[in-house]
N, C-alpha and C positions, 0 to 999 in steps of 0.2 A: 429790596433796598430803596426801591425809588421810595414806595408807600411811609419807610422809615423817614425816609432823609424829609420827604414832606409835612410827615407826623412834627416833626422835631423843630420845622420853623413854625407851624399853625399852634403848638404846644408854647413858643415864647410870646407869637400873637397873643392868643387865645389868655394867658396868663397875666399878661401886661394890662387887656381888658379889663379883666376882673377887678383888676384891684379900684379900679372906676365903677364898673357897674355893680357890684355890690351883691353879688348871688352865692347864697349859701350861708350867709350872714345869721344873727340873731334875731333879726325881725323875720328873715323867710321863715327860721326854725321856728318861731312862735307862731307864725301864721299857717304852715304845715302844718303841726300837729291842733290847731284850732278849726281847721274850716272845715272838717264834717261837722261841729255844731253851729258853724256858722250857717253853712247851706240847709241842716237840718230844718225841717217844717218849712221850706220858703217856697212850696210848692202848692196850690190849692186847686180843688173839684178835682180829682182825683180818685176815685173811689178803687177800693180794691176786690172787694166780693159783691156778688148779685146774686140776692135766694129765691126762687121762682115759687111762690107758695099756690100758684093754678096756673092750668096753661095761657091765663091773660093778664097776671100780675106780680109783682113782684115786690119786693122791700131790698135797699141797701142804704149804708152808710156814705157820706158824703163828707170830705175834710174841707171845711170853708175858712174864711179868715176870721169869722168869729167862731170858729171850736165848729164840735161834731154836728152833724145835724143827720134826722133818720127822713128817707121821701120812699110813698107808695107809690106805685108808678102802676095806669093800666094800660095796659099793650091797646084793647080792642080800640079805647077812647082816647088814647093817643093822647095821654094828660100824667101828670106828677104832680103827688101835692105831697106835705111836711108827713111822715108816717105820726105822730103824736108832737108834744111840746116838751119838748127835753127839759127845758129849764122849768119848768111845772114836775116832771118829774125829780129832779135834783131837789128842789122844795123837799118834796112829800117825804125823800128818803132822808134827807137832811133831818128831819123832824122825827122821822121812826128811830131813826139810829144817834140822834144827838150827837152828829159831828159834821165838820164844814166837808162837803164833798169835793174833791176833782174828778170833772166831766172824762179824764181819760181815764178812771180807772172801774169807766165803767163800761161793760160790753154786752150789747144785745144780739143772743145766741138765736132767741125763736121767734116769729111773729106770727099768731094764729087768729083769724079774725078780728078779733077785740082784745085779745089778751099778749102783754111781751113777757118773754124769758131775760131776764139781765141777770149780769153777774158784776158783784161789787164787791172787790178782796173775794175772800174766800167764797163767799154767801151767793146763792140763786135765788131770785124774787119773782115772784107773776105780778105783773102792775096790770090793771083792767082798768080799759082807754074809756069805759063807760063812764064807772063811777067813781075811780082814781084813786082804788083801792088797791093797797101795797102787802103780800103776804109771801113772806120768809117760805121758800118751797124745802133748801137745805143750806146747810153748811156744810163742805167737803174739810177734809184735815189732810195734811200733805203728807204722802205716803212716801218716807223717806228707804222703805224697805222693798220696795222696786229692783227687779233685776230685769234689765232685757237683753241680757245677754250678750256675746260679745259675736261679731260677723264670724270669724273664723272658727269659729267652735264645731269641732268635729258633729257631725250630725246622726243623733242617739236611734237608732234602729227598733232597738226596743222601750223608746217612752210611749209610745199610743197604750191606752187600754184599750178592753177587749169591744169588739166592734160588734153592733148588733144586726142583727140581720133583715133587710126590708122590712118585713111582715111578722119580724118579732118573734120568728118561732125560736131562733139560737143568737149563740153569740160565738163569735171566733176569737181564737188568741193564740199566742205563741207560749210553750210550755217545753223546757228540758231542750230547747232551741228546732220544735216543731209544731206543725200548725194543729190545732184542737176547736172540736165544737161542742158544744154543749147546749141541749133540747132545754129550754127556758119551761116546757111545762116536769118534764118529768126528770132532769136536773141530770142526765145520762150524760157523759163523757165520752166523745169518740173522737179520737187520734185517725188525721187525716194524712201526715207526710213519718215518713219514715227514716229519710234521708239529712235532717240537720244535724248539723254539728259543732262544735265550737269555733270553729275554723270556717264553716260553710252554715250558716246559720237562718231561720228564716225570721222575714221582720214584721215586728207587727203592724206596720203599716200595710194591714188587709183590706181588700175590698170583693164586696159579698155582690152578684150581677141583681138586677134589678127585680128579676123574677125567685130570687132567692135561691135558688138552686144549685149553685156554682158561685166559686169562689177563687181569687187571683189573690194567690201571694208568692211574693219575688224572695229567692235566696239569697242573699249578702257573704259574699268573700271578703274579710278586712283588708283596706290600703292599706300602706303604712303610716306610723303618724309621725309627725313631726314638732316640733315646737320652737319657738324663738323665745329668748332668755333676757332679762333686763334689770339691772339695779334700780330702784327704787330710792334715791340719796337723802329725799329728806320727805318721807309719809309724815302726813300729817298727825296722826294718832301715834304715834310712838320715836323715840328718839333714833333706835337702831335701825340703818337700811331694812329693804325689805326686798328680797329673790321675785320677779315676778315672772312670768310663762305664759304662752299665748298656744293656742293649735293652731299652727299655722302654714300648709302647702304649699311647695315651692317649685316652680317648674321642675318636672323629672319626675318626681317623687310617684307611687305609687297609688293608685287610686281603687276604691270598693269595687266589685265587680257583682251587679245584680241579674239574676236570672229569675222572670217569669215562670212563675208551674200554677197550672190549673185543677182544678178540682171541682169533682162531680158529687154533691154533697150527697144525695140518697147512696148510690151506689159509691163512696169513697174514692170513688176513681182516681188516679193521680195520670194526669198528663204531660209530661215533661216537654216544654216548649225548646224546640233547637233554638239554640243563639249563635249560627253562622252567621247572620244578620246583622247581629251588633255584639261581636266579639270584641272590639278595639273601642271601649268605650270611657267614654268624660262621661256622659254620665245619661240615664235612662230616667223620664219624669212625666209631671201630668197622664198617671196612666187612669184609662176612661173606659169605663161601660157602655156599651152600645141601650139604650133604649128597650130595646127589644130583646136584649140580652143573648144575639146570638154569637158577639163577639165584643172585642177588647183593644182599645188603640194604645199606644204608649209612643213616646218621642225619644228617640235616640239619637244623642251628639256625638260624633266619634271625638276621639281622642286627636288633638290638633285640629278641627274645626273646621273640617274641609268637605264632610261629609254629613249631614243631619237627614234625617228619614222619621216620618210616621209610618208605625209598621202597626198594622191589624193584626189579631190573632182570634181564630175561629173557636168557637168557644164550643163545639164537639168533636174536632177534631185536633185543635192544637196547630193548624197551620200558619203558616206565616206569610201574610200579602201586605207585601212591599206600596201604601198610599201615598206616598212623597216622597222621592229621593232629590234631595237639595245639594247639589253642587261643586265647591268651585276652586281653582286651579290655586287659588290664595288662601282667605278665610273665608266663611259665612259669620258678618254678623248677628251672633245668636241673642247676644246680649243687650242689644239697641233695637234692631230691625224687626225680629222673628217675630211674626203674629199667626195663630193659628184659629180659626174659630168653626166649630160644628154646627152646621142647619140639619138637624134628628130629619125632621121631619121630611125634605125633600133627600137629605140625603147626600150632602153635599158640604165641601169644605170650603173656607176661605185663609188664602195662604196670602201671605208676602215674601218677594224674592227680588234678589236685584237681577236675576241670571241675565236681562236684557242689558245689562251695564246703569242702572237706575231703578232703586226701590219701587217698585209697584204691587198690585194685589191682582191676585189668582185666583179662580171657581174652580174646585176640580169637582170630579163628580165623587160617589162615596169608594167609587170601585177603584179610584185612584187613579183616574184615566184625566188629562185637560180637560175642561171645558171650554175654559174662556179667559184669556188677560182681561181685565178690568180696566187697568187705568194703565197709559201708555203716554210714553215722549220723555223731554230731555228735563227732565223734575224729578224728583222724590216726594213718594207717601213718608211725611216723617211721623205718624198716627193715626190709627183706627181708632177712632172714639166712640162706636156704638154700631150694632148691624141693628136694623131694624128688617125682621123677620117678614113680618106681617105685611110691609110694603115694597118689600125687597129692595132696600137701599143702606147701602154704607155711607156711615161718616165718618169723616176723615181729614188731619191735616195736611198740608203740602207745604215745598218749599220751592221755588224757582219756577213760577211760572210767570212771571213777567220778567221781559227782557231790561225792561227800565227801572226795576224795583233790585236791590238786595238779593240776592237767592237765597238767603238764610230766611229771609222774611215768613214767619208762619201765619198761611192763608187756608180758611174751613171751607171743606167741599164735603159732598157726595154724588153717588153715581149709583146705579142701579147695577141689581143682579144679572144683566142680559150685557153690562157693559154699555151700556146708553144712559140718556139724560145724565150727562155728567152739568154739575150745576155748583158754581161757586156762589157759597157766601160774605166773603169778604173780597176786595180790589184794592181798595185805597192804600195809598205806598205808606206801609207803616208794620210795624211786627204784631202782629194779631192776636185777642184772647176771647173766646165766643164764650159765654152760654146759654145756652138752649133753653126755651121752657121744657116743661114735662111731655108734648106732646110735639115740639119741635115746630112748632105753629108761628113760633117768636121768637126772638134771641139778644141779649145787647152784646154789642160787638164793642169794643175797645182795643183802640190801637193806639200805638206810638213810637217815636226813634228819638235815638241816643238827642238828637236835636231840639225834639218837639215832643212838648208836657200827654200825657194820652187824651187822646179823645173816645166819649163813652155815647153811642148812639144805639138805642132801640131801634131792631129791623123787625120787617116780616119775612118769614122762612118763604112765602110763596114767591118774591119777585126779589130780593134781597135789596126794597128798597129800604132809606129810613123813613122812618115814622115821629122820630122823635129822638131830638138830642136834648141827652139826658144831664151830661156835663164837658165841659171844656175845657182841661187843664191851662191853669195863669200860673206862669213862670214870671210874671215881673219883676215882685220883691227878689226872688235869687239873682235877675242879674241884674238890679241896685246895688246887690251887694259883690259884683264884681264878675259874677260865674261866666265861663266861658261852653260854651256848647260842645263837647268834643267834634270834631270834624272825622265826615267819613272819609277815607280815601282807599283808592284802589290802584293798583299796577299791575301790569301783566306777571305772569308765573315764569317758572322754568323754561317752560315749552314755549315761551311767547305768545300764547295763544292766551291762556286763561287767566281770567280775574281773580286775583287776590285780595280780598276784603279787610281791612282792619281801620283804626281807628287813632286819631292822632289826639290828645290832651296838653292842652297849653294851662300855665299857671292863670292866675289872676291878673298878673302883674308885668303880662305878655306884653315885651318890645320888638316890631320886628328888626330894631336896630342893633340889638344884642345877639349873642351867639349862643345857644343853649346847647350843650352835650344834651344825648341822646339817651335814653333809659326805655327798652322793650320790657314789660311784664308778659311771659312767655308759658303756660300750660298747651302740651301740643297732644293730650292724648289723647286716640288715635277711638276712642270709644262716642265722641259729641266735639261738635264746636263750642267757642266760648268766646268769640268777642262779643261783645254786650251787644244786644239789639234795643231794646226800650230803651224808655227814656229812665234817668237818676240824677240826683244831682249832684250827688259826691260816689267815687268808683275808687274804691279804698286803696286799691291797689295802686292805681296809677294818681288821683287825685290831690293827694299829700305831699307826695314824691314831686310831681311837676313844679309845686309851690316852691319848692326850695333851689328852683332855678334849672327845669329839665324839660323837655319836652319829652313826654313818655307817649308809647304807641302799644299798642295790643294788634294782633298777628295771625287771623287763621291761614296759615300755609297747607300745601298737599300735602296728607298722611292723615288729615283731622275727619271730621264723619260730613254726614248730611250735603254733600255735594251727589258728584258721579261718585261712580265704584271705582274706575280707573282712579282720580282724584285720591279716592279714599287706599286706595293699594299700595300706593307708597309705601307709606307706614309698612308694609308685608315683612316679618325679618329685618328690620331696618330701622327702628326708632331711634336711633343715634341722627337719622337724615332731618326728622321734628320740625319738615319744612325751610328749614335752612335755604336751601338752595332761592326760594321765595322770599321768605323773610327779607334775606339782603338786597335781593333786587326791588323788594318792594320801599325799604326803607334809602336806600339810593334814590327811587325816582322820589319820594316826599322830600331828600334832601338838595334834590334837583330844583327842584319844584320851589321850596324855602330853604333860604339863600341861610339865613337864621340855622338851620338847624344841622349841627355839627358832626359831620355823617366820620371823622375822626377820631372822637371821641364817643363812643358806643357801649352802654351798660346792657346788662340784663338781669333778671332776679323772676326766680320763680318758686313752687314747692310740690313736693310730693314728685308728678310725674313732670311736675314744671321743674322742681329743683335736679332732674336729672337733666333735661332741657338745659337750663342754666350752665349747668357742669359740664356737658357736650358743647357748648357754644366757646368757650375756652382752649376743651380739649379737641376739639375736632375742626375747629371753625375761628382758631385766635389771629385770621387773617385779617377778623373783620370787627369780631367783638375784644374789647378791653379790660371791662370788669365785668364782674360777675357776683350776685348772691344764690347761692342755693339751698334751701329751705328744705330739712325731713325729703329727699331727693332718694332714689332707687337709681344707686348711681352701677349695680351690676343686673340687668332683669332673670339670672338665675339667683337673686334672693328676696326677690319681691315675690306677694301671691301669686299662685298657678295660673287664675280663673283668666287675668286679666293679660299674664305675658305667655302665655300658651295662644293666647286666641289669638296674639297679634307679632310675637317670633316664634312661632311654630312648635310642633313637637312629633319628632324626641327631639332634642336639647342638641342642635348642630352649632358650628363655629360661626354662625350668624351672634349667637350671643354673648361671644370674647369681641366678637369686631364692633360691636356698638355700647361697649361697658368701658365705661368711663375709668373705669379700676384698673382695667388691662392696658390700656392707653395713658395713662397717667400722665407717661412721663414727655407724653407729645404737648403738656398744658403749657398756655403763655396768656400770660394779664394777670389781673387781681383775681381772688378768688376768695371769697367769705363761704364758710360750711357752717347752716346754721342745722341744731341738730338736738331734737324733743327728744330728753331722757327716758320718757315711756312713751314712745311711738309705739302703737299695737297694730297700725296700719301700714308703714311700710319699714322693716329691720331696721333698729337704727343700728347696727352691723353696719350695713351697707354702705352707710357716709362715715365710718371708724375707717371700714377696708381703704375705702377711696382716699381718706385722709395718710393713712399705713401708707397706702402707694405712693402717695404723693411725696412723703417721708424719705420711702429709700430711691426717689428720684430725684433729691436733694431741690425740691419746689415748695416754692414758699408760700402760704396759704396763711387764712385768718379760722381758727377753730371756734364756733361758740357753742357749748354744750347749757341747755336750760331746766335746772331741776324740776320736777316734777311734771316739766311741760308733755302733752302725745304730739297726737299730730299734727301740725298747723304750722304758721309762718313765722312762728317764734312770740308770739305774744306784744306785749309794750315794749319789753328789753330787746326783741327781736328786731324788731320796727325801729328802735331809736340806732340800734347795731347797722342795720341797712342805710339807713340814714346818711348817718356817720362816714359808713364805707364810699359812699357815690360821691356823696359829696366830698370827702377827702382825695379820691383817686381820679373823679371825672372834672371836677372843678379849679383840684388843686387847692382848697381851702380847709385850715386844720376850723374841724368843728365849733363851734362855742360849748363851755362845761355846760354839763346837763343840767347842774343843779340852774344857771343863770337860764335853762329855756322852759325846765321844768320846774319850779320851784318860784317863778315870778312876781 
C-alpha cells in the first residue's frame, strides 16, 4: 500500500513534468527510429579480421575516413605498409567491366604473395600486384535451391551410404535393417548381425577400426516423434493459407535408444556390448577409434544432465571401462563448457569440469585414472582454442582473472601439460579477440569496451610484449553527433556479496534535470551471458528505445553462465527466478545512485527466452516491474525444445515446471503487458504465447495481443519495434504516441 499510495503522487509528479520536458514526442520518435544510421560508420581504424598468410605476416582490411584501405604488416620487422593501391585497382576494374564502381562492394577474400582474390557482385578476379593485370577467375550464380535444413529435424539413421573400409578391401552397410559387408575384390556378400529389426534397427552410421578388422555399429530403438503445427496466413506463392509442421521434442517426450555391438570381421563374430552403463540416455555420440585399434571410446549424456561419462570398450572382448565419470548434484553444462580432446600418442585425455566449483581443464591419463588439474582458482576456462601436441601446451580463453577488470572480460592463455608455465597473453582491461600466427610465434590482440573504440596491437607470443600498434579506434565524429558511452555499472547481488554486471544507456538528449522511466532489455538464459562487452555504437535493443526518453539497462543476474557454478545454479529448476532477485537490487542501487532515473516506473521487453523473462517479471515480480513486452517468449518450458529445458529444469518433468510457467500463474499478472507473437515461429511454439494469452483470458487480465503474419522467430520485425515503442512510451511516459504515418512517412 505504501509503494501504491507513493506510486500515485510521483505518477502526478512525474506527469505534470512531462508535459514540459517533452519526451516521447515526435522529434524523439524520429530521432529513435533514425540513429542507428546516424551512428552508423562514425567509427574509424577499426579492423575486423586479420589473415596470417606466414608465421611473420599478415594482411587485413582497415576502415578509415577516407573508405577501405588494405596494410601488409611484418611481425619479424615490426613495420606496415598499404597491402596495394585500391584506388589503382578501382581504375583497372572500372575499365574491364565499364561501370563506375563502389569501393564497398568489393571484398578481398585471398592475398598470396603478388596476387589478390577479390570479389565484385557476383564475380571472383586475381589482380597481380606486379603487372596490374585483372582476370575474371569465375562467376558464381545464386543458388536459390539450397536447403539446410531445419535444427529440429529428427535425425535420419539411415542417410550415410555405405562406408568403405581403411584399406579398401570392403565396404559396410545396412540391409533389411542389418549390418552387411561386402569384399570389394570379389563382390561376395556377407551378413554380419542377425538381430535388426524395424523396431530395433541398425544405423548406418558405421565405423570400420583402423586396422580394418572389426567394425562398431550401434542399434537404434525409435523415440517418439512429435511435431508442432502452425498456419501459414499469407505464403507468399499462393493465395490459400498453408498447414505448416516442424519435428520438434519437448521435455518428457521419449528419446532413441542406441546400443553399441562389435564385430569381428574374418570371423563374423558379433559381440554384444552391456549397456548397464548408459541405460538412461540423452543421448550417446562422438564415438572413436582407438589408433591402435584395440578399443573404442564413445560419450554418454544421461538423460537430465547430471551424469556424462566417456566409457571405452575393448575391442576383443567387449568390455566396458568407465574413462570419465562427470558429475553433479545440479546439471553438467554439456552444451557450453564440455570439451574433450585425445593425445593417441601419449595416451592421455584432456577434459573440462567445473566439479571444483569453476570451469577448469583436466589430464587424465588413457586408463581413466587423474592425472593432473591444469588450471585452477576463482576464474573460468570459457575455451580451448588449440592443444598443441608437440609442445605440450593448451590454448585457451579465460574470464575473471583480474580483480579490477569485468570478469566477463575474455583474456588468451596457455599452460602446459605438466600444469606449469601458465602464461597469459592478453592484460589490458578490455574484452579480447587474439589471432595467432600459424606457428603461434605472433598474434594481434584487439581489445575493447562498451566505452572505448578497439584497440588492435601486434604482439609477440614469446614475452606478450607489443611490437607494433597497428590501429586505434577514433570515436570522434560519433560523439559530434551526440553518442553517449553506455556506462558500466555494478551492485552487489542477492547474497550481498557478489558483483552484478550490467550496463546503463542514456539517450542523446540526456538531462540529468529530467526524470527518465526505466526500460530493462532482459534475456537471462541460463546457457551464456549477454551483456555486451565490446565496444558498438548503436545496441538496437536498448539504443532506439533510450532516444525516446528512457534510460534502458541490460542485466546479467545469477542463473546466466560464465561466472562460478554456484552463480551459474541458480538457474537449476528455477527459470522463472532469471536473476530477479539481482536485477532489482541492482537497478535500485543505479536509481540510488541517479536521482534522474525513475526506479517507479519500471519497463522490461525481451524475446524468445527473454520474452518468457518479460512475462515472469509481471507474473512473478509485478512488485517492481510495470510494463512489459514479450516477444516469441516460451512462456510454459514443457513446450519449448527438450535440448535446452531438460538441461536446465531437470528430467523427468517434476512440478518445478508448473511453478515457474508463466501460464500456470497467469492469474498472479499485474502491469501492462504486450505479447508479441511470429506466426511461424519454428523455434519456440508459438502455442505457447496463445496458451499464456488463453490464461490470461479466463483470468479476466488485460493484455495487448500482436500476432505478425508470416513473421518466425524474432522481436517482431518493423511492426514489432514500432508496437513496443508505442506501448512504453504510452504506459511508462503517459504519452499517447504520434500517428505513424506523421514519424514514418516524413
Amino acid at each position: 500500500m505504501k509503494r501504491l499510495s507513493i506510486k500515485i503522487v510521483s505518477c502526478i509528479l512525474f506527469l505534470s513534468y512531462l508535459i514540459t520536458s517533452g519526451q516521447g514526442t515526435l522529434k524523439e520518435y524520429q530521432k529513435a527510429i533514425a540513429i542507428d544510421s546516424i551512428f552508423k560508420n562514425k567509427v574509424i581504424n577499426t579492423p575486423s579480421e586479420f589473415h596470417w598468410i606466414s608465421n611473420n605476416s599478415l594482411w587485413y582490411v582497415n576502415n578509415t575516413k577516407n573508405g577501405t584501405e588494405y596494410f601488409l604488416v611484418d611481425a619479424e620487422r615490426k613495420i606496415q605498409k598499404s597491402l596495394f593501391d585500391f584506388d589503382k585497382l578501382i581504375q583497372i576494374l572500372s575499365e574491364k567491366i565499364n561501370e563506375n564502381i563502389d569501393a564497398k562492394n568489393i571484398k578481398v577474400d585471398n592475398f598470396n604473395d603478388s596476387e589478390l582474390k577479390f570479389t565484385h557482385k557476383k564475380s571472383t578476379y586475381i589482380y597481380n600486384l606486379n603487372d596490374y593485370t585483372l582476370t575474371l577467375f569465375n562467376t558464381s550464380k545464386d543458388d536459390t535451391t539450397k536447403d539446410y535444413g531445419y535444427w529440429g529435424d529428427f535425425f535420419d539413421e539411415s542417410a550415410n551410404p555405405p562406408i568403405t573400409a581403411p584399406d579398401s578391401s570392403a565396404i559396410a552397410y545396412i540391409k533389411d535393417y542389418n549390418l552387411y559387408i561386402k569384399n570389394n575384390s570379389t563382390k561376395t556378400e556377407t551378413q554380419l548381425s542377425y538381430d535388426g529389426t524395424k523396431g530395433n534397427y541398425y544405423s548406418s552410421y558405421i565405423k570400420w577400426s583402423p586396422d580394418a578388422k572389426k567394425i562398431m555399429a550401434y542399434k537404434v530403438r525409435p523415440g517418439e516423434e512429435n511435431k508442432i503445427y502452425f498456419v501459414e496466413s499469407s505464403p507468399k506463392d499462393q493465395f490459400q493459407p498453408k498447414l505448416q509442421s516442424r519435428d520438434y521434442l519437448k521435455p518428457g517426450d521419449e528419446l532413441p535408444f542406441k546400443s553399441p555391438q562389435l564385430f569381428i570381421v574374418e570371423s563374423k563374430k558379433h559381440i554384444k556390448i552391456p549397456t548397464t552403463e548408459f541405460n538412461n540416455q540423452y543421448d550417446i555420440s562422438n564415438i572413436k577409434w582407438k589408433k591402435n585399434s584395440k578399443a573404442f571410446t564413445f560419450e554418454y549424456n544421461q538423460r537430465g544432465h547430471q551424469a556424462y561419462k566417456v566409457i571405452e570398450v575393448n575391442a576383443e572382448t567387449g568390455k566396458i571401462n568407465i574413462l570419465i565419470n562427470e558429475t553433479s548434484n545440479t546439471f553438467i553444462d554439456y552444451s557450453s563448457k564440455k570439451y574433450k580432446y585425445d593425445i593417441e600418442g601419449d595416451n592421455e585425455i584432456i577434459w573440462t569440469s567445473e566439479r571444483d566449483g569453476w570451469n577448469h581443464i583436466y589430464l587424465y591419463n588413457g586408463d581413466g585414472t587423474l592425472k593432473k588439474q591444469l588450471t585452477k582458482g576463482e576464474w573460468v576456462v570459457r575455451k580451448v582454442i588449440d592443444v598443441d601436441e608437440k609442445n605440450k601446451e593448451i590454448y585457451f580463453t579465460a574470464s575473471g582473472l583480474d580483480k579490477n577488470q569485468d570478469p566477463y572480460f575474455i583474456h588468451y592463455c596457455k599452460i602446459g601439460f605438466d600444469g606449469k608455465n601458465f602464461k597469459r597473453f592478453t592484460s589490458e582491461n578490455g574484452n579480447h579477440k587474439v589471432t595467432f600466427s600459424k606457428d603461434y610465434s605472433y598474434y594481434v590482440d584487439q581489445f575493447s569496451r562498451v566505452d572505448m573504440p578497439a584497440i588492435t596491437l601486434l604482439k609477440s607470443a614469446n614475452n606478450a610484449k607489443t611490437l607494433l600498434e597497428l590501429q586505434k579506434g577514433d570515436n570522434s565524429v560519433l560523439l559530434k553527433e551526440g553518442w553517449i558511452a553506455p556506462e558500466v555499472f555494478t551492485a552487489k547481488g542477492r547474497d550481498g556479496e557478489t558483483d552484478i554486471w550490467g550496463i546503463i544507456v542514456r539517450p542523446t538528449t540526456f538531462d540529468p534535470n529530467k526524470s527518465y522511466p526505466i526500460i530493462e532489455y532482459i534475456y537471462a538464459g541460463p546457457h551464456d551471458s549477454f551483456v555486451p562487452k565490446d565496444f558498438h555504437s548503436y545496441y538496437w535493443s536498448m539504443s532506439s528505445l533510450a532516444e525516446l526518453g528512457f534510460i534502458v539497462v541490460q542485466i546479467d543476474g545469477m542463473g546466466t553462465s560464465n561466472r562460478s557454478k554456484a552463480f551459474h545454479d541458480i538457474c537449476w529448476k528455477n527459470l522463472k527466478d532469471a536473476g530477479f532477485p539481482d536485477r532489482k537490487l541492482w537497478i535500485k542501487a543505479a536509481a540510488k545512485k541517479y536521482t534522474y532515473m525513475n526506479i517507479d516506473k519500471v519497463g522490461i521487453h525481451g524475446t524468445s527466452a527473454g520474452g518468457q523473462n518479460a512475462g515472469a517479471a509481471l507474473v512473478f515480480n509485478s512488485d517492481f516491474y510495470d510494463v512489459a513486452v514479450s516477444s516469441c517468449g516460451c512462456h510454459d518450458n514443457r513446450m519449448d525444445k527438450m535440448w535446452w529445458n531438460e538441461q536446465f529444469m531437470g528430467y523427468p518433468i517434476g512440478p518445478e515446471y508448473a511453478a515457474c510457467s508463466n501460464v500456470e500463474n497467469a492469474a498472479q499478472l499485474e502491469g501492462n503487458l504486450m505479447l508479441i507473437l511470429g506466426e511461424v515461429d519454428d523455434n519456440v511454439d508459438p502455442a505457447s504465447t496463445m496458451q499464456f494469452a488463453n490464461a490470461l483470458i479466463k483470468a479476466n487480465k488485460d493484455f495487448e495481443l500482436v500476432t505478425i503474419p508470416g513473421m518466425a522467430h524474432s522481436s517482431g520485425g518493423v511492426f514489432g519495434e514500432r508496437k513496443r515503442k508505442d506501448f512504453f512510451v504510452k504506459h511508462l511516459l503517459g504519452v499517447t504516441p504520434p500517428s505513424w504515418d506523421k514519424i514514418y512517412n516524413k
